[in-house]
C-alpha positions in Angstrom: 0.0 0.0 0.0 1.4 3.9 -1.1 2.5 5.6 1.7 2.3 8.4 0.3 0.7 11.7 1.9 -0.7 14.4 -0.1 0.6 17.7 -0.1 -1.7 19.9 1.8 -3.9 22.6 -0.3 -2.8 25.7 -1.1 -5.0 28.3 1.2 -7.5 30.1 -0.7 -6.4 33.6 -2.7 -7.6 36.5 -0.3 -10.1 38.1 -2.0 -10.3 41.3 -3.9 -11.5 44.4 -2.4 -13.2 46.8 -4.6 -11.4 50.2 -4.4 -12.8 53.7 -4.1 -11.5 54.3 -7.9 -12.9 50.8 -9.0 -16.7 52.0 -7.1 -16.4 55.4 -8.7 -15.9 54.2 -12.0 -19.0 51.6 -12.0 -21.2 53.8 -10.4 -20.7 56.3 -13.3 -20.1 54.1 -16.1 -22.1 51.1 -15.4 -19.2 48.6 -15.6 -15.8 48.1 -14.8 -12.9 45.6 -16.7 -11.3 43.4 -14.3 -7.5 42.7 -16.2 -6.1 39.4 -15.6 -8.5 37.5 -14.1 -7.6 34.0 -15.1 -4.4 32.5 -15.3 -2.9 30.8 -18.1 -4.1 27.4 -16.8 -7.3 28.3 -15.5 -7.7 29.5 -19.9 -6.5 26.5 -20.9 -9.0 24.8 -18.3 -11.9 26.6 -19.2 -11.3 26.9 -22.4 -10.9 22.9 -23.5 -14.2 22.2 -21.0 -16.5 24.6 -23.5 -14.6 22.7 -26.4 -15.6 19.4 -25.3 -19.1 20.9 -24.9 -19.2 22.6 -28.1 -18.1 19.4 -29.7 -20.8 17.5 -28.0 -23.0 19.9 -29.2 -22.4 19.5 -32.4 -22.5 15.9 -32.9 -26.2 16.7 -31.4 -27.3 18.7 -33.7 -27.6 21.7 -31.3 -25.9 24.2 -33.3 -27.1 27.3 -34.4 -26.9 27.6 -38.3 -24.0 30.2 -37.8 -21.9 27.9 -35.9 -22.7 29.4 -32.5 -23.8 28.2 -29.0 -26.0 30.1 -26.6 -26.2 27.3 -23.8 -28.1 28.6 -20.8 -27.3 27.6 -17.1 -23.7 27.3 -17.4 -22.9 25.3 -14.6 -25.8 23.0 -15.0 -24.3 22.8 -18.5 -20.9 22.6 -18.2 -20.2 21.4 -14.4 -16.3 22.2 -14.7 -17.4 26.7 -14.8 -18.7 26.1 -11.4 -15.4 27.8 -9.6 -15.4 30.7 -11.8 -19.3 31.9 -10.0 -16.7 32.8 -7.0 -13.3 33.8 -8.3 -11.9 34.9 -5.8 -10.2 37.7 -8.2 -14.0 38.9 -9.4 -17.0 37.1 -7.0 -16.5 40.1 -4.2 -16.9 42.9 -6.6 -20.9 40.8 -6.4 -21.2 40.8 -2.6 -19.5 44.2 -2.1 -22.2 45.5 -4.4 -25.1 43.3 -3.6 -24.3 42.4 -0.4 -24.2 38.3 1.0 -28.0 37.4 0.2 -27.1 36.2 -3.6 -27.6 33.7 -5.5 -26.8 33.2 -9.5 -30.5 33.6 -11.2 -29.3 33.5 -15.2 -25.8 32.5 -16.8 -24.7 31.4 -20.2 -21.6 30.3 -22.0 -21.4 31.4 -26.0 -19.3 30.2 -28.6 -19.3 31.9 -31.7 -17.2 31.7 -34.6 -16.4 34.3 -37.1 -19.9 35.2 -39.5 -20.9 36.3 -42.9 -20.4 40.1 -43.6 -23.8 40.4 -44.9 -25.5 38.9 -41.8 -29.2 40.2 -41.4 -29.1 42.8 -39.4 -30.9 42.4 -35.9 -31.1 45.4 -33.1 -30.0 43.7 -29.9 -29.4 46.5 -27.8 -31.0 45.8 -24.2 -31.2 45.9 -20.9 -30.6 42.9 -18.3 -33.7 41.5 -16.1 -36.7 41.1 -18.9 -39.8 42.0 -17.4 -38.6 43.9 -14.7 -37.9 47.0 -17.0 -41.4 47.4 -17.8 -43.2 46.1 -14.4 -41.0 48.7 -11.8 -41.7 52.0 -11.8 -39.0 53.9 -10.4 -36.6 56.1 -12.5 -33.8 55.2 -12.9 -35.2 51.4 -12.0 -33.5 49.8 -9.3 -30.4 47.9 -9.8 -31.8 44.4 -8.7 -28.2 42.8 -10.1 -25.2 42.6 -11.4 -23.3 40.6 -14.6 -19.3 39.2 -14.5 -18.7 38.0 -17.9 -15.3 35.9 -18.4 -13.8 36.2 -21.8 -12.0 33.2 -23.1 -10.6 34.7 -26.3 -9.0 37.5 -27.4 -11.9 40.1 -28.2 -9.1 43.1 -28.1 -9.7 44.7 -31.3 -12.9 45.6 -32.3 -15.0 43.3 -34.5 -14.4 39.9 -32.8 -17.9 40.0 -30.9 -17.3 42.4 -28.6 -19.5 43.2 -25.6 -20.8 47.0 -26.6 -22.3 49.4 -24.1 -23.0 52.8 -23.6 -21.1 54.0 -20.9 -23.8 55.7 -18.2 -26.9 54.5 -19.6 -27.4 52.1 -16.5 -29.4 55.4 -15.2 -31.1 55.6 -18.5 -34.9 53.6 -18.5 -34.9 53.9 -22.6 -33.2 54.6 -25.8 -34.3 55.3 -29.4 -34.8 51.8 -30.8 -36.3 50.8 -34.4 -39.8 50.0 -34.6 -38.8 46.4 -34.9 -35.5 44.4 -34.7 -35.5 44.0 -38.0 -35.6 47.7 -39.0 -32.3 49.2 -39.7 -30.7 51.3 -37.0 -28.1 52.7 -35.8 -26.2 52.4 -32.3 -26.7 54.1 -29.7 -25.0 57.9 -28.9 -21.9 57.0 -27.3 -21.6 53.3 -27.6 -18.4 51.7 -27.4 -16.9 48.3 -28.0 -15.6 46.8 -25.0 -11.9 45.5 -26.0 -10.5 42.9 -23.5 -8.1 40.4 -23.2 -8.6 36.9 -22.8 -8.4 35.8 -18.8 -10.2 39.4 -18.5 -13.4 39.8 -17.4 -15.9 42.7 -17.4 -18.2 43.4 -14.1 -20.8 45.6 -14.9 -24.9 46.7 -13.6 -27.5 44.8 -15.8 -28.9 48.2 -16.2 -26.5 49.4 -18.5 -27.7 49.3 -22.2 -25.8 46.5 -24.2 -25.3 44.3 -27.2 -23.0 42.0 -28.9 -21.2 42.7 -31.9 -20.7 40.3 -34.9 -17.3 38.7 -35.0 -15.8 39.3 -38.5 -12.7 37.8 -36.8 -10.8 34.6 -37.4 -10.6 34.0 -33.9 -13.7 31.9 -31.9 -15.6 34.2 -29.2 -15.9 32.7 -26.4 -16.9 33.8 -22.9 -19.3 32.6 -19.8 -22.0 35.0 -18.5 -22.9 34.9 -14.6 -26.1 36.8 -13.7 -26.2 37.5 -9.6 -29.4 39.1 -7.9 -31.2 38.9 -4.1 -32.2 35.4 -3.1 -35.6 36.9 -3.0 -35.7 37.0 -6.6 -36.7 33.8 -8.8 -34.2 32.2 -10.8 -34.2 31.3 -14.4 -31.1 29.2 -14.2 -31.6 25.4 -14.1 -29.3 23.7 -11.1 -26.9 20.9 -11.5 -28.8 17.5 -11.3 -26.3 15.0 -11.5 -25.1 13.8 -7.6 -21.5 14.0 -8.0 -21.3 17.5 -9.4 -23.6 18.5 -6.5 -21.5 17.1 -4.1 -18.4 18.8 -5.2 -19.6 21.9 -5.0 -18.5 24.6 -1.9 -21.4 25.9 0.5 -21.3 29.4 -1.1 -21.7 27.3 -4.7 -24.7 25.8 -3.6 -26.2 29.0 -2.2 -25.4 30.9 -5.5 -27.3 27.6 -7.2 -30.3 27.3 -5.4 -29.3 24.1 -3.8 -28.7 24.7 0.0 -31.7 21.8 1.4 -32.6 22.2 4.5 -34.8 25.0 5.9 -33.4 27.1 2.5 -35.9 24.3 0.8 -38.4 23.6 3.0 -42.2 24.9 1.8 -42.7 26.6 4.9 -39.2 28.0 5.6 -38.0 28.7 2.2 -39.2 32.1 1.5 -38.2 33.5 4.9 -34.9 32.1 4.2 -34.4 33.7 0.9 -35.1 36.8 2.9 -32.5 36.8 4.9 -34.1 36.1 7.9 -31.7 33.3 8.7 -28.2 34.9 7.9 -26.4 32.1 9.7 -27.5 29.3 7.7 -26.2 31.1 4.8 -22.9 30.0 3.4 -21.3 33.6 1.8 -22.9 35.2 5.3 -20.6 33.0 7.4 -17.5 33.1 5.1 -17.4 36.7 5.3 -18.2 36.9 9.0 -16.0 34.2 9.4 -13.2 36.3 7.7 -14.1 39.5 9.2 -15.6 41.1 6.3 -19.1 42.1 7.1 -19.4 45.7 6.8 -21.8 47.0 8.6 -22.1 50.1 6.7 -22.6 48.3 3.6 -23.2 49.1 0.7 -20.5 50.1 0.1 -17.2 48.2 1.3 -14.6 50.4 0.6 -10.9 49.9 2.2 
């Protein structure tokens, strides 16, 4: 028998505090770039687990005629994402902005290789959260969550299906749109391309009006979309179902999935739960008590 002993685990990265120039910045602009997120290995990781899916994919049939994936409920998906809901090098910007009573309520991963010149054209600017923009009143609406989008590939140079935005327009309920999609228009005043490097990843407020550019490039877009809001708030995210993936999941994984058991479950409980009514019982509640990061002026937390 091998007598030989593991070497112990390497004690978790400290996590990143959001500074004062990092909260000025996405308070005005609606989104911040996070340089450097993911390592070299964690690319090469990541990036061959959405290959293997992609290939799957294919071989399925489930393809879109342009070559692209949309595949919803990342995790559920693709069980090998399920660390990047809580890098520890982009997850705290979410609970120093949203606070510990989280969970992940829509993500997505997207492939998509380069496309025709002449593809149809399609308006797809928007804002985040569906029926909320129309069904709360307030102005601007409330924030209600937040997006971190990891980019896989190189989307540095404009034109390789870039994540556009207009800077500021998170406090902006509308812009001019066509009468339908379909219609010819052009982008919004001010809209940018957002040019990133791959292992960089882009935190921003689902308010802020945005769209995704065609990729003209040779290069294969790739990126994986988390969507965090209150616990409060339904979730359009599928969880895991196979055992094993469940069970190698951390407690602050399964809170951010929906798939705590226990009183967080239970008919009678589960609603007061989700409200925060039992903080103790809530995994990224301890972990920062635990670590002596509960503000209690929150929001914000600001060194």
């Amino acid at each position: 028998m091998s007598t030989d002993v593991a070497a112990p685990a390497a004690p978790a990265p400290a996590p990143v505090r959001m500074t004062a120039e990092q909260r000025e910045a996405f308070e005005r602009d609606g989104y911040i770039v996070l340089p450097g997120v993911l390592s070299q290995a964690e690319l090469i990781r990541y990036t061959a687990a959405i290959d293997h899916l992609y290939a799957r994919a294919t071989r399925l049939g489930e393809i879109a005629r342009d070559g692209s994936l949309h595949r919803l409920s990342a995790v559920a998906a693709c069980p090998e994402l399920a660390d990047l809901m809580t890098h520890p090098a982009a997850f705290p910007m979410v609970w120093q902005t949203l606070g510990w009573n989280v969970h992940v309520y829509h993500s997505h991963l997207d492939v998509h290789p380069t496309v025709p010149s002449a593809k149809p054209f399609r308006f797809e600017w928007h804002q985040d959260g569906g029926r909320q923009n129309r069904e709360i009143e307030s102005n601007p609406r409330p924030r209600m969550s937040v997006k971190l989008a990891f980019w896989l590939s190189d989307v540095s140079e404009p034109g390789r299906g870039n994540f556009k935005v207009v800077p500021g327009s998170h406090l902006t309920n509308r812009i001019d749109g066509p009468p339908r999609r379909d219609v010819e228009w052009p982008d919004p005043e001010g809209a940018i391309p957002v040019t990133v490097n791959a292992g960089d990843a882009v935190f921003f407020d689902r308010r802020i009006w945005h769209a995704r550019s065609d990729n003209h490039s040779p290069i294969t877009r790739k990126a994986v979309f988390f969507g965090y809001t209150y616990r409060w708030v339904a979730r359009r995210d599928e969880a895991p179902a196979i055992p094993a993936v469940l069970a190698g999941l951390t407690p602050v994984q399964r809170q951010l999935l929906g798939v705590l058991g226990g009183r967080a479950n239970h008919a009678v409980d589960g609603g007061d739960h989700a409200w925060g009514h039992f903080p103790d019982e809530v995994p990224l509640y301890g972990y920062l008590k635990e670590n002596g990061l509960l503000d209690p002026g929150f929001p914000p937390l600001i060194p």
